[in-house]
Residue frames as a rotation matrix with the C-alpha (Angstrom) as fourth column:
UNK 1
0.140 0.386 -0.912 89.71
0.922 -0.386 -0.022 -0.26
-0.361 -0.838 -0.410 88.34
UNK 2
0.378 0.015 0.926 89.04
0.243 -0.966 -0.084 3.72
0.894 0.257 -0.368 87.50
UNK 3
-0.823 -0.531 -0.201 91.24
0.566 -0.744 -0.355 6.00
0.039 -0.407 0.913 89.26
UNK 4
0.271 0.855 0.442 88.16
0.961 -0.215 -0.173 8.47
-0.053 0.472 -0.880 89.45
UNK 5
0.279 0.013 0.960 88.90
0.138 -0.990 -0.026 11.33
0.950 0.140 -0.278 91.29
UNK 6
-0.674 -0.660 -0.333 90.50
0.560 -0.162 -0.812 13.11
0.482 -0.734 0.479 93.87
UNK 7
0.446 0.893 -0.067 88.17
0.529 -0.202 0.824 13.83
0.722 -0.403 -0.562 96.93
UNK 8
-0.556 -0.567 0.608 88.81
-0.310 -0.537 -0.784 16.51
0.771 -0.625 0.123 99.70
UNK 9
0.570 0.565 -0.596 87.71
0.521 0.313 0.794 15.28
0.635 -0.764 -0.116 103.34
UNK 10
0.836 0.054 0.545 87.46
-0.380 -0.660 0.648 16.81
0.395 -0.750 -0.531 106.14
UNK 11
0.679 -0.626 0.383 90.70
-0.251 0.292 0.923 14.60
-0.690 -0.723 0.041 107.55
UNK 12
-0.147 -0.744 0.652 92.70
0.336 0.583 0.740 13.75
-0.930 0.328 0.164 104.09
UNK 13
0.021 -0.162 -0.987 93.00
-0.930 -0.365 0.040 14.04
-0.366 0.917 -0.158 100.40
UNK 14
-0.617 -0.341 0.709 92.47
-0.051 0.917 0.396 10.82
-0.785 0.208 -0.583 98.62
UNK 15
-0.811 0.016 -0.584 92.03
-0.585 -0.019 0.811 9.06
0.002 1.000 0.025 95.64
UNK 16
0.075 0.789 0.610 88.69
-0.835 0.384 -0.394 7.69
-0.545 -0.480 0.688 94.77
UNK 17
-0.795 -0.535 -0.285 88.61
-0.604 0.654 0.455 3.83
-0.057 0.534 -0.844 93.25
UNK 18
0.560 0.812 -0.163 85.99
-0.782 0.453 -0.429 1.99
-0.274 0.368 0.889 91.05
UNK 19
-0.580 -0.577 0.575 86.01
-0.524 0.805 0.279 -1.10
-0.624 -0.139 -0.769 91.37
UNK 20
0.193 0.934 -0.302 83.39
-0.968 0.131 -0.213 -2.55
-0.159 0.333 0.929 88.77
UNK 21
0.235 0.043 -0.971 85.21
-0.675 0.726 -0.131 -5.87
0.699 0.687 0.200 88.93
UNK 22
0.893 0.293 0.342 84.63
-0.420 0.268 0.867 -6.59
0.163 -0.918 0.362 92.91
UNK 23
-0.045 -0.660 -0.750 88.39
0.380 0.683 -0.624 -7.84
0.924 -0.312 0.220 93.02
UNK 24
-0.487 -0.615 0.621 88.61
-0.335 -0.524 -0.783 -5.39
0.806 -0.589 0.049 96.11
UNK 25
-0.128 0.983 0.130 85.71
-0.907 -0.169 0.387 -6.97
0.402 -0.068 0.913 97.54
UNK 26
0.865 0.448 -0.227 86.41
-0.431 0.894 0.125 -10.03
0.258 -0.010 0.966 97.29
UNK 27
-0.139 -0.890 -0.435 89.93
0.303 0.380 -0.874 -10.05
0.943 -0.253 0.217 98.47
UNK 28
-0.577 0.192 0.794 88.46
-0.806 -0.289 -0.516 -7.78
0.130 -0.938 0.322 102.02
UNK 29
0.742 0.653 -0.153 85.75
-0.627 0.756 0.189 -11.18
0.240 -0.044 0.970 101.90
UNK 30
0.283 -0.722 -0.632 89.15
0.014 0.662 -0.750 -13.42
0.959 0.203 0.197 101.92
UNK 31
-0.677 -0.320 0.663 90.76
-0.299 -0.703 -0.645 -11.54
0.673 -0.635 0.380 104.61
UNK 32
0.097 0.880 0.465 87.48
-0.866 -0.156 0.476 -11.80
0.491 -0.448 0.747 106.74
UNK 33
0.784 0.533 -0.318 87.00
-0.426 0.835 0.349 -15.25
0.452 -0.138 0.881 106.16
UNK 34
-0.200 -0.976 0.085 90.71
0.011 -0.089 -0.996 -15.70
0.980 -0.199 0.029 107.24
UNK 35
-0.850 -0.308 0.427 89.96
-0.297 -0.389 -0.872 -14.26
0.435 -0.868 0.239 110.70
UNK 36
0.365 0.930 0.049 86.99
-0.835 0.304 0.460 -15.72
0.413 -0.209 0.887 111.23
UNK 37
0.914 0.352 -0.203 88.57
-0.278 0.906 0.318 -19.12
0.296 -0.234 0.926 111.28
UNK 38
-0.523 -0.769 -0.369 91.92
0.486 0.087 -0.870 -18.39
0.701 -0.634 0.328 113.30
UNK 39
0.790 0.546 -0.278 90.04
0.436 -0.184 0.881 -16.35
0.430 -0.817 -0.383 115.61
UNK 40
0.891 -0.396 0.220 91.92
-0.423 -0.554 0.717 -15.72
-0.162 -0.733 -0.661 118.60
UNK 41
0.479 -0.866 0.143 95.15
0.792 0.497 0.354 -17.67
-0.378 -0.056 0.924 117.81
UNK 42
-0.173 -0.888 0.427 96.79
0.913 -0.307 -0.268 -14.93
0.369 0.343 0.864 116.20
UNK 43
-0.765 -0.093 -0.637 95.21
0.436 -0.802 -0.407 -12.00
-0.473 -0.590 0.655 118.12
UNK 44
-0.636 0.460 -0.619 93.13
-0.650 -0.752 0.109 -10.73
-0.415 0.472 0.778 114.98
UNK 45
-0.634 0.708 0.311 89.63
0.713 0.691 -0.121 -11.82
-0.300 0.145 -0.943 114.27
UNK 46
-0.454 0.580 0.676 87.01
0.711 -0.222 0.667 -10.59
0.538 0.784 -0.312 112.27
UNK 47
0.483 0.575 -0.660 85.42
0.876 -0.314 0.367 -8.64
0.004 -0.755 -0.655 115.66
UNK 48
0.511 -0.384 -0.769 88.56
0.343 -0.730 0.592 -6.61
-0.789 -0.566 -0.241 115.40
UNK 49
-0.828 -0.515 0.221 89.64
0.444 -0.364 0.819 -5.87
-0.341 0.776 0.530 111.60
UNK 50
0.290 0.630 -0.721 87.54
-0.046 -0.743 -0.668 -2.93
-0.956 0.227 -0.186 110.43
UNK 51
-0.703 -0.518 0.488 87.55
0.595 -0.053 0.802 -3.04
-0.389 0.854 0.345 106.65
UNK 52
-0.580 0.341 -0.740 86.17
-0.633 -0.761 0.145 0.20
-0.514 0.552 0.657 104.76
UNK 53
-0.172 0.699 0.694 83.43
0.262 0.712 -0.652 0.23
-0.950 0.070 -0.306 102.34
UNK 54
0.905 0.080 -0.418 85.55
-0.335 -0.472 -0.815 2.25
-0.263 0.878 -0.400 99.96
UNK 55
0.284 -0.922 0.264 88.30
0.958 0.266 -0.102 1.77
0.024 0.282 0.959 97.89
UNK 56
0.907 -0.196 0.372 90.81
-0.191 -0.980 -0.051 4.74
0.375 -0.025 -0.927 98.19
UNK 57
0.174 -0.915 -0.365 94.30
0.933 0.272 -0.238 5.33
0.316 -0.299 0.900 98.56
UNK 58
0.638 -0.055 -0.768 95.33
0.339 -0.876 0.344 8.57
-0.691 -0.480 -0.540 100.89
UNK 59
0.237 -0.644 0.727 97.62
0.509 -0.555 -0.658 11.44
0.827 0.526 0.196 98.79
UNK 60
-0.790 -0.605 -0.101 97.83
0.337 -0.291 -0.895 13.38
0.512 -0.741 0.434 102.27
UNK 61
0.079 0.526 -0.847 96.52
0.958 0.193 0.210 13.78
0.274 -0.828 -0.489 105.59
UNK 62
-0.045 -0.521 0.852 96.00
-0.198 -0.832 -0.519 16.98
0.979 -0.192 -0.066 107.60
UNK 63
-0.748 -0.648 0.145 97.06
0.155 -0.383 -0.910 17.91
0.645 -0.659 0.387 110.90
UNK 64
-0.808 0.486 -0.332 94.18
0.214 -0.282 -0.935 19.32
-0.548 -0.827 0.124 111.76
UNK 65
-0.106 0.653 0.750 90.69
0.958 0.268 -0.099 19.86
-0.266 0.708 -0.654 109.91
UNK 66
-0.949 -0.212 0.232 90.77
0.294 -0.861 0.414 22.51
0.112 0.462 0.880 107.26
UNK 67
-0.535 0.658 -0.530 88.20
-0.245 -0.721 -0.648 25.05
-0.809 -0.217 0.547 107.22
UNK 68
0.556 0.806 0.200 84.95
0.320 0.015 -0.947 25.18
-0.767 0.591 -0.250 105.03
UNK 69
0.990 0.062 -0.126 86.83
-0.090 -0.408 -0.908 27.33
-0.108 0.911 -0.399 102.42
UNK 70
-0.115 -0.989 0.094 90.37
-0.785 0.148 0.601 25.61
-0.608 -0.005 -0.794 102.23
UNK 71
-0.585 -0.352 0.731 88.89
-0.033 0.911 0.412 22.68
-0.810 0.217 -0.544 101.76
UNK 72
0.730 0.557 0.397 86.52
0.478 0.001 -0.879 23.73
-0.490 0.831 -0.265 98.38
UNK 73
0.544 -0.476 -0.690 89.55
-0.838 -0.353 -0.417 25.79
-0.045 0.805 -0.591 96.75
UNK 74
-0.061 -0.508 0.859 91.02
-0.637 0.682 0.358 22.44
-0.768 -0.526 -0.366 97.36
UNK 75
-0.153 0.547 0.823 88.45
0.389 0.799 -0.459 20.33
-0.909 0.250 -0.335 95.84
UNK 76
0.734 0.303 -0.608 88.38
-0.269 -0.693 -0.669 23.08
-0.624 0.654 -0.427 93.29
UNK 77
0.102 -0.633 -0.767 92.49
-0.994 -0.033 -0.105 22.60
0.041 0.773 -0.633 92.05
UNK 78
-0.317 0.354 0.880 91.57
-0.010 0.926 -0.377 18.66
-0.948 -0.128 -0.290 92.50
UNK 79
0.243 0.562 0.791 89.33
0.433 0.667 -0.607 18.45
-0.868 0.489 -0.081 90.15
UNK 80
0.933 0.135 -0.333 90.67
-0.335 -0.011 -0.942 20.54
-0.131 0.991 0.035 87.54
UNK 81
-0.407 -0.912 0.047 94.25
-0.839 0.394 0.375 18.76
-0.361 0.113 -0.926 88.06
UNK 82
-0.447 -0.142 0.883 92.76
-0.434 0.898 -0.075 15.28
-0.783 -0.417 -0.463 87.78
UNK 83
0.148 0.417 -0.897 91.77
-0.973 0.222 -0.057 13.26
0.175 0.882 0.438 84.87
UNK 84
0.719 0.282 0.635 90.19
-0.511 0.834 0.209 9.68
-0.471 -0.475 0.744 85.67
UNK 85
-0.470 -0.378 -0.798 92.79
-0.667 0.744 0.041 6.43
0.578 0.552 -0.601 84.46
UNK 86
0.587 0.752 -0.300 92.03
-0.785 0.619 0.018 3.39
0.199 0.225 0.954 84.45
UNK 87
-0.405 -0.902 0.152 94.42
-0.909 0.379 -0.174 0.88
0.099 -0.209 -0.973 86.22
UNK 88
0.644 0.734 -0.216 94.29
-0.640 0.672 0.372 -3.03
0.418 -0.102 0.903 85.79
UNK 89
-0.149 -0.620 0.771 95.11
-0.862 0.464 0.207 -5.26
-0.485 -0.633 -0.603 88.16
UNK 90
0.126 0.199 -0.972 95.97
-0.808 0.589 0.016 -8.61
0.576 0.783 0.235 85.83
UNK 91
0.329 0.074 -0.941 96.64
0.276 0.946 0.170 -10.72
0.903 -0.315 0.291 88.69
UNK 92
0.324 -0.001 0.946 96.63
-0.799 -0.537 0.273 -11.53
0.507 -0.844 -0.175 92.81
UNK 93
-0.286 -0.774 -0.565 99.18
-0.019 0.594 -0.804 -12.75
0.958 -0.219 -0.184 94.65
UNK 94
0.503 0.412 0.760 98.25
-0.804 -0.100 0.586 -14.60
0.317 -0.906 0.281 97.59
């Protein structure tokens, strides 16, 4: 997975994540199918687990939503702090 880059949003700071080898994908598919077929016994079912359609991990939240020009000098020392790695996941424990 590529570490790409660090994104400012309007509610957070977070890392973006390429996945070009669908593991994330296909463990949120697991997961799914999971709750699909307990259903209601345990409370959580596929009606109620919201899974994203990115990969990303949060660096920090705000408080309240920065302004138009907080958040570009932001996105500005972002991108020239960041430089993309490359992180592999060699195995999933399940």
């Amino acid at each position: 997975m590529l570490v790409s880059r660090l994104q400012v949003t309007d509610s957070a700071i977070i890392f973006r994540i390429d996945d070009a080898t669908a593991t994330i994908p296909a463990i949120r598919s697991s997961i799914q199918k999971v709750c699909s077929a307990v259903n209601n016994d345990c409370g959580l079912s596929s009606s109620n687990l919201h899974v994203p359609n990115i990969i990303h991990s949060t660096v920090a939240r705000f408080v309240r939503q920065p302004s138009a020009e907080l958040r570009e000098k932001l996105q500005q020392l972002c991108d020239a702090l960041w430089t993309p790695v490359t992180v592999e996941v060699i195995k999933v424990l399940w």
